[in-house]
MIKE-717947 format. One record per residue (C-alpha): x, y, z. Coordinates in Angstrom, 1 decimal. Each point is the difference from the previous one (the first is absolute). Layout:
// MIKE-717947
       x       y       z
       X       Y       Z
...
// end
This chain:
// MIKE-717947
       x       y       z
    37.3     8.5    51.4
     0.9     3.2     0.7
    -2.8     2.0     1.7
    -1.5     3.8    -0.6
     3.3     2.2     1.5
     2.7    -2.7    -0.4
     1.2     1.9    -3.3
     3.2     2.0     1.3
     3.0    -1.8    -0.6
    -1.7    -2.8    -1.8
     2.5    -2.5    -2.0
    -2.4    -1.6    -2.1
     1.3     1.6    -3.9
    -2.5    -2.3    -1.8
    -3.1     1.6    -1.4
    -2.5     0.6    -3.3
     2.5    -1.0    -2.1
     0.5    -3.4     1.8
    -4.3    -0.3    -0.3
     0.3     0.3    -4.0
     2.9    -1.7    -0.3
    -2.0    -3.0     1.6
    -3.4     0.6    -1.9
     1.6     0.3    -3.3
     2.4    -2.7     0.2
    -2.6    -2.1     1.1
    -2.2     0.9    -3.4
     2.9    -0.8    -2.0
     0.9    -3.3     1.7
    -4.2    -1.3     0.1
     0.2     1.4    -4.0
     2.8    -1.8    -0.9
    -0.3    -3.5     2.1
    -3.9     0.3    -1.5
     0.8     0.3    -3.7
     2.9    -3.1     0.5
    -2.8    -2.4     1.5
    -2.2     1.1    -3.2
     3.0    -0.9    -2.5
     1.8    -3.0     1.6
    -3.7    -1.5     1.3
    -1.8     0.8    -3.7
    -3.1     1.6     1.7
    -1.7     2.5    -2.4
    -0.4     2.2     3.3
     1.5     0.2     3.4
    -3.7    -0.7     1.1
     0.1    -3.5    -1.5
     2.8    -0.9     2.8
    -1.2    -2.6     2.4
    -0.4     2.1     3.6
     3.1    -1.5     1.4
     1.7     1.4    -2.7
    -1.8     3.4    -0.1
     1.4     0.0     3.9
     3.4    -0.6    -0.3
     0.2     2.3    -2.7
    -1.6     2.5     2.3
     2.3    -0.7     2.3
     2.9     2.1    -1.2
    -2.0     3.4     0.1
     0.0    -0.8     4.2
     3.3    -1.4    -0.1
     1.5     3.1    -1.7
    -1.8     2.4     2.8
     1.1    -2.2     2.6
     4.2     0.5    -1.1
    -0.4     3.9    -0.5
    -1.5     0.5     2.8
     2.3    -2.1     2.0
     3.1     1.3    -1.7
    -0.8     3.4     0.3
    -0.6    -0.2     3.9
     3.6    -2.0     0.6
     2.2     2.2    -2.2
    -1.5     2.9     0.4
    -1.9     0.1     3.8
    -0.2    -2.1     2.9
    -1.5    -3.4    -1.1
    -3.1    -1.3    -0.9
    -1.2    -0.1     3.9
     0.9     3.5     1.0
    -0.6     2.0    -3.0
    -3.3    -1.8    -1.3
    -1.5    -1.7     3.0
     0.2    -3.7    -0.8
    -1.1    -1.4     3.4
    -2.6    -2.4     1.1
    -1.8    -0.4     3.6
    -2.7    -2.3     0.5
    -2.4     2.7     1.0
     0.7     0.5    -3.7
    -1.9    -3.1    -1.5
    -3.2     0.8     1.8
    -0.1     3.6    -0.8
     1.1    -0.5    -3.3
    -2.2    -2.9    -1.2
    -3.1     2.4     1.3
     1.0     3.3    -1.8
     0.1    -2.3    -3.3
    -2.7    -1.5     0.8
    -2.1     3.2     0.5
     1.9     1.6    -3.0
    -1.3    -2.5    -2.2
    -3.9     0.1     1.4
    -0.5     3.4     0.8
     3.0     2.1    -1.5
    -0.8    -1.4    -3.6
    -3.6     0.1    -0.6
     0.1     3.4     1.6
     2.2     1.5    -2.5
    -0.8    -2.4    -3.2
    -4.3     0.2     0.3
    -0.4     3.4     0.1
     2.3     0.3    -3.4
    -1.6    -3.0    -1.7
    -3.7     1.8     0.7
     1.5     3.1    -1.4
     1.6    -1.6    -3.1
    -2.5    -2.5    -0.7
     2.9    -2.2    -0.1
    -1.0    -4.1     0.4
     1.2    -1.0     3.2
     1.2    -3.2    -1.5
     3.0     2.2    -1.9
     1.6     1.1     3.3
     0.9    -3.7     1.0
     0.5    -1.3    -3.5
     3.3    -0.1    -0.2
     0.7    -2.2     3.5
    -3.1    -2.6    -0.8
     2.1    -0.4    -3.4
     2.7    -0.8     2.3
    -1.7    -2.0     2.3
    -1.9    -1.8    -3.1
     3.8    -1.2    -1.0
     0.4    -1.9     3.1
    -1.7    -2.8    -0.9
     2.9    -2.7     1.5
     2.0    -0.1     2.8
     3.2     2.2    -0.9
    -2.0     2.6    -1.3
    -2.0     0.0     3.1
     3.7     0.1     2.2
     1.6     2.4    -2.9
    -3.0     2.5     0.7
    -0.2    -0.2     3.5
     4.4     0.4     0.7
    -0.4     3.0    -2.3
    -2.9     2.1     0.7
    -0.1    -0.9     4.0
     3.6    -0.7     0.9
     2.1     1.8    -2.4
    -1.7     3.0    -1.5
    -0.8     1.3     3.9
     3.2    -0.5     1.5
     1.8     1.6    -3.2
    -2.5     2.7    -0.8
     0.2     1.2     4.1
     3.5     0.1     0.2
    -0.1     1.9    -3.6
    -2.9     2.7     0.5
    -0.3     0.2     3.4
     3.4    -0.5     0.7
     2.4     1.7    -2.4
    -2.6     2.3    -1.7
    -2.1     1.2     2.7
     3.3     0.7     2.2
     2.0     1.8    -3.1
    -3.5     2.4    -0.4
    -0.1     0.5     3.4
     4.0     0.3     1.1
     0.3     3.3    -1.8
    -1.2     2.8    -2.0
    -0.3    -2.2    -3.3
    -2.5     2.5    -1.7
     0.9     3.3    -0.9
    -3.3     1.5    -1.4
    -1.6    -1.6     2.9
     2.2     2.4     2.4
    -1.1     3.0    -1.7
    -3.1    -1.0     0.3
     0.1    -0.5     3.9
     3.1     2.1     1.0
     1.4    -1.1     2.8
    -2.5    -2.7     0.9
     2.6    -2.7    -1.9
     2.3    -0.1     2.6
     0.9    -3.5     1.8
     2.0     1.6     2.6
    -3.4     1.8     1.6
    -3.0    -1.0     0.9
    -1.8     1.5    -3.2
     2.1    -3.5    -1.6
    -3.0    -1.4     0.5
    -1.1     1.0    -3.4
     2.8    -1.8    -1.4
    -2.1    -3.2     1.7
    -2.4     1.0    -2.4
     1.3     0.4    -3.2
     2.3    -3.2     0.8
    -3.0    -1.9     0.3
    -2.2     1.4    -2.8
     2.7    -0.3    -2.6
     1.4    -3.6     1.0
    -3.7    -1.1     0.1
     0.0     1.4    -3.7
     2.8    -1.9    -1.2
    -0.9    -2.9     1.5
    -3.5    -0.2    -1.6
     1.2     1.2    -2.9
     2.9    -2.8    -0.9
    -2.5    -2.8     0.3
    -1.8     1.6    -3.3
    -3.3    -0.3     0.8
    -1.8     3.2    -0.7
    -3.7    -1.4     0.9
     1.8    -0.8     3.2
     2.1     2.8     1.0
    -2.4     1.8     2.4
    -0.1    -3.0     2.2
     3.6    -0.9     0.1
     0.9     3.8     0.8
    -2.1    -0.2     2.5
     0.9    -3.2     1.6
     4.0     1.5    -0.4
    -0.9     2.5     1.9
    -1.4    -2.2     2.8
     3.6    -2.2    -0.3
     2.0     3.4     0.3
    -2.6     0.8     3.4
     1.0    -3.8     1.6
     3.9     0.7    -0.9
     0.3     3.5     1.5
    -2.1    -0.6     2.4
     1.6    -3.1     1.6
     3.7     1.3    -1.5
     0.6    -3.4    -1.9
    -1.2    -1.9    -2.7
    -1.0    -3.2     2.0
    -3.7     1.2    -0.2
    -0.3     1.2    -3.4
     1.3    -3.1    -1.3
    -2.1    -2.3     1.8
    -3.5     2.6    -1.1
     1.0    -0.3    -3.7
     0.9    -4.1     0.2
    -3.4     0.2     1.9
    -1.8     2.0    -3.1
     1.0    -1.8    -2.8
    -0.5    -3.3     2.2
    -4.1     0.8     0.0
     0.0     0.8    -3.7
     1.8    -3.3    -0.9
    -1.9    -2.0     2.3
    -3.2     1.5    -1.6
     1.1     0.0    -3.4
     1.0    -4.0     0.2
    -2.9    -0.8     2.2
    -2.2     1.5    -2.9
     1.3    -2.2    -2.5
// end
């Protein structure tokens, strides 16, 4: 990944438009491959699909990420190692396993309490919508069909997707004009003051990424535990970490969720 300063003479020409590309052809794929399970299975909703089912058909959306971001970093930049990061060291597991760990404990509650004291909101709503998933696995495959997705899949394409391709196409260049004028000068990734660009790459990729997994009662939380991802992958300049952190979250709330059952 390239660092703060790198910028001049950079050959990477993929950007924002690569990030939608991915995020809308991934709706349109989950859309589609969801209402054929609904016709050709004769479920009256895509919620009546048993949870291996629900999984695969989930499994498209990731799958869709995955080959726009790859594609745009091999035709259009340096490959998906250089341009976005994808390394692994085994200082990585540790350090990883810990920030997800700690995301999930102390991150979460500290963001999600305070807003469900100020809303009067039941705290049962804000996990609702995983216990219905965990509630599903009541056999083996479901059990494996939940796990693959939301701990093996889901972290290792969502990283390589937010942290990778759209926290490096926020941060590679000025990608926001009104921003520029609002901070003249300060959007420059070829000075120091690039830093800010660190910023807004973060703050908007963490945006995106909480927003696409439409869960409004859960938004605050997963902004905030984006932004702790983007921290581990700028900070160590790969994704090894940040991968292993978000396996590592959604490992403790499926663990929970099916030992709760």
């Amino acid at each position: 990944m390239a660092a703060v300063g790198q910028v001049p003479g950079d050959a990477r020409r993929w950007g924002l438009g690569d990030v939608w590309l991915g995020i809308l052809g991934s709706i349109v794929v989950v859309v589609f491959v969801g209402s054929a399970i609904v016709a050709l299975g004769g479920y009256d909703d895509f919620d009546d699909a048993p949870i291996w089912l629900f999984s695969l058909a989930n499994a498209p959306l990731h799958l869709t990420m995955l080959v726009v971001a790859v594609w745009a970093v091999t035709t259009k930049g340096r490959g998906v190692v250089a341009d976005l990061g994808l390394e692994f060291k085994a200082s990585d597991v540790g350090t990883g396993v810990l920030a997800g760990v700690l995301a999930q404990f102390i991150v979460v509650p500290a963001v999600t309490y305070p807003i469900i004291w100020a809303t009067d909101t039941d705290a049962d709503e804000i996990s609702e919508t995983a216990r219905d998933l965990a509630d599903r696995a009541t056999n083996a495959p479901g059990v494996i069909a939940l796990v693959f997705t939301t701990v093996i899949l889901a972290p290792i394409v969502e990283e390589i997707f937010f942290r990778g391709l759209a926290f490096e196409a926020y941060k590679k260049r000025r990608n926001l004009p009104w921003l520029e004028r609002l901070l003249p000068g300060r959007l420059r990734p070829d000075t120091t003051a690039g830093r800010w660009n660190l910023w807004v790459a973060a703050l908007f990729s963490s945006v995106i990424f909480s927003a696409v997994h439409f869960q409004p009662l859960l938004f605050p939380a997963l902004f905030a535990v984006g932004l702790v991802f983007a921290w581990l992958a700028q900070r160590y300049q790969r994704l090894g970490a940040a991968i292993w952190a978000h396996a590592a979250f959604n490992a403790t709330t499926v663990i929970s969720l099916l030992a709760l059952d």
